[in-house]
N, C-alpha and C positions, 0 to 999 in steps of 0.2 A: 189199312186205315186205322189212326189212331183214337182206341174208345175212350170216350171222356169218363172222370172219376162217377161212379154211383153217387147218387146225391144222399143216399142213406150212408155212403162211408167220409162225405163232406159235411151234412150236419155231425154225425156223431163224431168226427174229430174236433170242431171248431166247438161243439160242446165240452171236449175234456180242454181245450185250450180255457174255454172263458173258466172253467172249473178251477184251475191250476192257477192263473192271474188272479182270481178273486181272493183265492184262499192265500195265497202268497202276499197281498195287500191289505187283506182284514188280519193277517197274522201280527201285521206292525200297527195295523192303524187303531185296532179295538181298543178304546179305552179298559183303565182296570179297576174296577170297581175301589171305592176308597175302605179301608183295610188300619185302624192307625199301629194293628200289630203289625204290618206290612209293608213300612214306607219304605219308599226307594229311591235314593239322589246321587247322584255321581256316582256311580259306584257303590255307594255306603247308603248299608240297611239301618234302619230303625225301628223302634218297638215300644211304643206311650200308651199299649194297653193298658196297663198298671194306672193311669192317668183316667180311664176311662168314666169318668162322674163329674159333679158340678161343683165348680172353685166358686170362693166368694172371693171379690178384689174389689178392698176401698180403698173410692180416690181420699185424695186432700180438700177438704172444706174450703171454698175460696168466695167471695164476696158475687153476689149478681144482685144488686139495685133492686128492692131496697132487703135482700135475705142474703143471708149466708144458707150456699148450698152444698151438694157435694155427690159424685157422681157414682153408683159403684159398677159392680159389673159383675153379672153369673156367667161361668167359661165352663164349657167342656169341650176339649177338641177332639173327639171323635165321635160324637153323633148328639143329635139333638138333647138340648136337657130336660129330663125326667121333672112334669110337674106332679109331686103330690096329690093324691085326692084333696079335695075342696081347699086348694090352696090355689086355683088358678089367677085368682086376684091379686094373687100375689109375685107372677111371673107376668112372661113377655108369652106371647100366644105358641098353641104348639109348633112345633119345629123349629126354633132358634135355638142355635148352636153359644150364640154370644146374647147376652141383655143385658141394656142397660138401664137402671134403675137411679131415677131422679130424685135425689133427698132432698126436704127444703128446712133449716131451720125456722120454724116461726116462734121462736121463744126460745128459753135454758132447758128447755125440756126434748127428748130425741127427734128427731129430722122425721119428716112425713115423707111417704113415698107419694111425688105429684105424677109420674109419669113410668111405663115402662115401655124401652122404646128398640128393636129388635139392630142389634148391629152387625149379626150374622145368620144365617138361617136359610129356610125355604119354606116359601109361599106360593100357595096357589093365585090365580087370577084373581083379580079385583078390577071394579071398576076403572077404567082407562089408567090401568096398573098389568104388564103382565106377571106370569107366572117367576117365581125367583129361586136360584137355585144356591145354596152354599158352593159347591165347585171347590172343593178342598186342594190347595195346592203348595207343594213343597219346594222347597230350591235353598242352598246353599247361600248363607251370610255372608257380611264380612268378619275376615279373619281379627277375632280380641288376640290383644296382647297378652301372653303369660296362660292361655287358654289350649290345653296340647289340642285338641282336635276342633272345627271348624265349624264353628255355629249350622243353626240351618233354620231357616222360616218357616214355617205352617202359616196360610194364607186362604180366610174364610171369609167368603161373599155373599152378599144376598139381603144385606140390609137393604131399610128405605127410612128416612129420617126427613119428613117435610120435601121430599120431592127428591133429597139429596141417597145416591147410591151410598151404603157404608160397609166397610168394612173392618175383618178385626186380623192383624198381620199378630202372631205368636214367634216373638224369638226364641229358639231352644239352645240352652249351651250345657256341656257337659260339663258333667261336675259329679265325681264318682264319693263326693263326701255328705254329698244330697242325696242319703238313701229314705228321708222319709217323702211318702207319695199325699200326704194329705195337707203339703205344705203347697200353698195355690201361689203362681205367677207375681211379678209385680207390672202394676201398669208406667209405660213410662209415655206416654201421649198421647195427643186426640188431636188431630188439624186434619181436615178438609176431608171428612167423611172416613178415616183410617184411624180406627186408633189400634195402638200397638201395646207388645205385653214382651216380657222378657222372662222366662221360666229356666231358672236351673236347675238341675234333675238328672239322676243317674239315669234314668229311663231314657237323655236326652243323645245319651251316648250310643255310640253307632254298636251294633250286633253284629254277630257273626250269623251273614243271611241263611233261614230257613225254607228257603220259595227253593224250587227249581234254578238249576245253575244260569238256565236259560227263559228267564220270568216271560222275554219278549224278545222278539230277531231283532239280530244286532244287523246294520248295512250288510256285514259281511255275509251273513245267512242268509237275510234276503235276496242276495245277489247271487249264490251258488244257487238256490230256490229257483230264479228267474232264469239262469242260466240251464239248468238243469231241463228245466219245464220245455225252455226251448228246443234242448235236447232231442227230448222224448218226441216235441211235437214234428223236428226235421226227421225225425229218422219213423214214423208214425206215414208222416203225410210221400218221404219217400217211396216206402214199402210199396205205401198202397199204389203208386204212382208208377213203378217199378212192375207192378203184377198185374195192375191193367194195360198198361200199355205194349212191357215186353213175355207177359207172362212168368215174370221171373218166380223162380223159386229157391225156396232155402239161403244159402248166401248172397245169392245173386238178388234178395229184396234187397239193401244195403243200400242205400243209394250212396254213390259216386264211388262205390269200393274200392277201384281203383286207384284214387286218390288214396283213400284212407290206406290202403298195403302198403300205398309209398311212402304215407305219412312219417311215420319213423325214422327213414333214411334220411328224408329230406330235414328233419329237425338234426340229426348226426352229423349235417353236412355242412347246416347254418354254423350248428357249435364249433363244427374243426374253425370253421372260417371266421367267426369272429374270435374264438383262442389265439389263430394264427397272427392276425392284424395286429391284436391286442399286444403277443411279446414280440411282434417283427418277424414272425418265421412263414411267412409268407409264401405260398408254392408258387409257383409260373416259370416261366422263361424272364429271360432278360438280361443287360449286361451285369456284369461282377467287377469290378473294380479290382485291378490286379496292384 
């Protein structure tokens, strides 16, 4: 009579199973914390630590009925911007990453700040407002002309402007003659809740990466990973399957051994035969052409 598996040797296998799939799928899926000494695009590292503090960027003064205004913008792209003691009135609320600051001429005399109004950042909940997150995101430009190496974007979310979502897109281009860090971006747009920045900067240029060779599984890994897990769990759920049933021991847990002794020859045997196909030298019987 054949015994059925112990149910204590069926949970604790099907436990290292979900153990092995889980950890194999949060190895790709985990996000990585944002890092701006850290970035990673294609391939190619980057490092805008040196960047890390708040740019001032003024627009162009342009006419809005009946003032001439003008728009500026505090930038740091790698974490919120630092407000001063008792200068809070003088910034956009904590944790904006990007702010934009409303000038208005009323007179020959300097622009008054009317409004400051967050175009990237994170927010907690508000009233029939949720929670808002900057979500820092990287990716590859398009390629400038006479520019050796390939821009790349920094992309910060989390504004709200009258209902409207905004954000602030940072173009980065290299440029290895921009070694000063205290020279801030310039703005080159605002249309439909995005406005953009273009920053050239030796910082902008890709590094020779410092992370581990392997930051995160590539398919490949993942797939020797899965295959692997597989492995362990056939030749696991075998054994046991093998020693209740036939009592086997030592080599004879193996399931299908058999198979696997021949396994070898049987791969030796496919190779002669498709070598042989492949140059015409074919064995069998048959006629010859005399």
């Amino acid at each position: 009579m054949i015994n059925p598996l112990p149910r204590t040797a069926i949970v604790a296998t099907l436990a290292i199973i979900s153990a092995l799939l889980t950890s194999s799928v949060s190895a790709q899926d985990t996000p990585t914390p944002y890092d701006c000494a850290k970035l990673s695009v294609s391939g190619n590292s980057y490092d805008i630590s040196a960047l890390k503090k708040s740019y001032l960027v003024k627009g162009e003064p342009k006419t809005e009925h009946p003032y001439k205004v003008r728009y500026d913008y505090s930038v740091n792209p790698c974490q919120a911007i630092t407000v001063p003691d008792g200068e809070s009135k003088l910034h956009c609320l904590p944790g904006t990453w990007v702010c934009r600051d409303k000038k208005v001429f009323f007179d020959e005399s300097d622009p008054k700040t009317v409004s400051l109004q967050p175009i990237a950042g994170t927010a907690p909940a508000a009233e029939n407002v949720p929670a808002r997150e900057v979500a820092p995101l990287i990716a590859l430009a398009d390629k400038i002309e006479n520019v050796a190496e390939v821009p790349w974007n920094l992309t910060l979310k989390g504004g709200l402007i009258d209902g409207q979502d905004q954000s602030a897109v940072i173009t980065f281009i290299c440029d290895t003659a921009a070694t000063d860090d205290n020279v801030a971006p310039t703005l080159t747009g605002s249309q439909n809740g995005v406005t953009t920045f273009q920053w050239k900067s030796k910082s902008a240029c890709a590094v020779q990466s410092k992370l581990p060779v392997q930051e995160s599984m590539s398919g490949f890994s993942v797939f020797l990973t899965v295959f692997f897990s597989f492995a362990f769990i056939y030749l696991v759920l075998g054994a046991v399957y093998n020693h209740q049933v036939y009592g086997a021991k030592g080599f004879d847990l193996i399931p299908h051994k058999d198979f696997w002794r021949d396994f070898p020859s049987l791969v030796v045997d496919v190779v002669h035969h498709v070598w042989d196909s492949v140059t015409g030298r074919a064995r069998g019987g048959g006629y010859v052409s005399v």
